[in-house]
N, C-alpha and C positions, 0 to 999 in steps of 0.2 A: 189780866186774863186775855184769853185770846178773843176774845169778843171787842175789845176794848182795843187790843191791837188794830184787829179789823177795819175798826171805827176810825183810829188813828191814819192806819194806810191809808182808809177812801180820802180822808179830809188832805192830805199830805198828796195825791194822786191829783185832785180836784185844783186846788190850790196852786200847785207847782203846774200844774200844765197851765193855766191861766198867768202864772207868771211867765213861761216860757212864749207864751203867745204872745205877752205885749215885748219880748224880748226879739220875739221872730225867728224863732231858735227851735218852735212846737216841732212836726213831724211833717214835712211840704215834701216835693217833686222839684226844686226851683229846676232841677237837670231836662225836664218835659218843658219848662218856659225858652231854659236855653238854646230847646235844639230849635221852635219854633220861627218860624217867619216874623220880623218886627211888628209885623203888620198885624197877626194875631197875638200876639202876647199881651195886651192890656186887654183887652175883651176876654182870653182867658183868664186873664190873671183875676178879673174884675167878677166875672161869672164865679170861680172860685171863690172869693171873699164873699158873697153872697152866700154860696152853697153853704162853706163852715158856718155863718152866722144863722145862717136860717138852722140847722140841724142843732145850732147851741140852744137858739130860741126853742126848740119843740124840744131839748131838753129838760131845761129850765122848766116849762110848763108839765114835762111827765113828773118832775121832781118835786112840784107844787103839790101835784097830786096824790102821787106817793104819800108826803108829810099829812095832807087831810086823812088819807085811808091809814094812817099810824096812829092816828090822835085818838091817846088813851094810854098807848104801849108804851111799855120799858123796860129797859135793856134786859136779859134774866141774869147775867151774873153781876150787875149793878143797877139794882130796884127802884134805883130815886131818879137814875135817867131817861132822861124820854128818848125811844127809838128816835121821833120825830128830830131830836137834835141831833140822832148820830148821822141822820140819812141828808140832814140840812146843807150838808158840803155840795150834792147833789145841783138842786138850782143855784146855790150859790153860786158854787166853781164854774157853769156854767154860764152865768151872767158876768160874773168877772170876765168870763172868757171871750164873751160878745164886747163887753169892753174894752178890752185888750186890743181884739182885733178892731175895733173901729179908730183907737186913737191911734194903731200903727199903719193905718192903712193909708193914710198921707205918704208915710214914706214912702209906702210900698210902690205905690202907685208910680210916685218920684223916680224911685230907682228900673221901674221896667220903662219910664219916659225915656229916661237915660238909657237906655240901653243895658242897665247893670243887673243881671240877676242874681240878688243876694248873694250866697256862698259861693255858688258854683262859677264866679267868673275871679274870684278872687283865688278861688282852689287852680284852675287855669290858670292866672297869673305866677300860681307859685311852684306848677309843674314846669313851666314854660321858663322859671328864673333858674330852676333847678336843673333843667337841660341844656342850659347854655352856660351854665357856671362848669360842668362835668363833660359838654365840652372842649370848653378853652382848657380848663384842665391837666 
């Protein structure tokens, strides 16, 4: 049913974005770290990692509570399920996702020490191989 779909997508949204985060892959600007001064870029970058985790945190915690104000309910087109379980992707995917971000955050960190900002200097490197291959050419 589509209720059950629903249920499916939230867990399948929650989930997969918590794996793209420890992946480092989620939804970022690294192109705003690029154009930056060396000099700010770990203080932004560092302020950021903060900011996502704090707003996972105060997710987690609306999600906790959500599941208290559930308890009792279930699903209407599958009666034996607890709403509470289908909403449970909610803090879950959320805490996953604070975790994510903390064990990738070594690198992260690494990589703006270095100079490297994730994608977008490697996307550079392959515009840059690409223009010089088209022009020797």
């Amino acid at each position: 049913t589509g209720e059950i779909a629903g249920v499916g997508l939230a867990w399948l949204t929650f989930y997969g974005s918590a794996l793209a985060a420890g992946r480092g892959a989620h939804i970022a600007s690294p192109s705003i770290l690029a154009v930056m001064p060396p000099s700010l870029r770990m203080m932004t970058a560092i302020i950021s990692e903060v900011l996502v985790i704090l707003f996972f945190l105060m997710l987690f915690w609306t999600g906790m509570r959500v599941i208290d104000v559930l308890q009792g309910s279930n699903l209407v087109s599958v009666p034996f399920i607890s709403q509470q379980l289908s909403v449970s992707a909610l803090p879950i995917g959320a805490l996953l996702f604070v975790i994510a971000e903390l064990l990738r955050l070594p690198e992260l960190l690494k990589e703006v020490r270095e100079g490297r900002v994730s994608q977008v200097d490697d996307e550079i490197d392959q515009i840059d191989q690409a223009k010089t291959s088209a022009e020797t050419a």
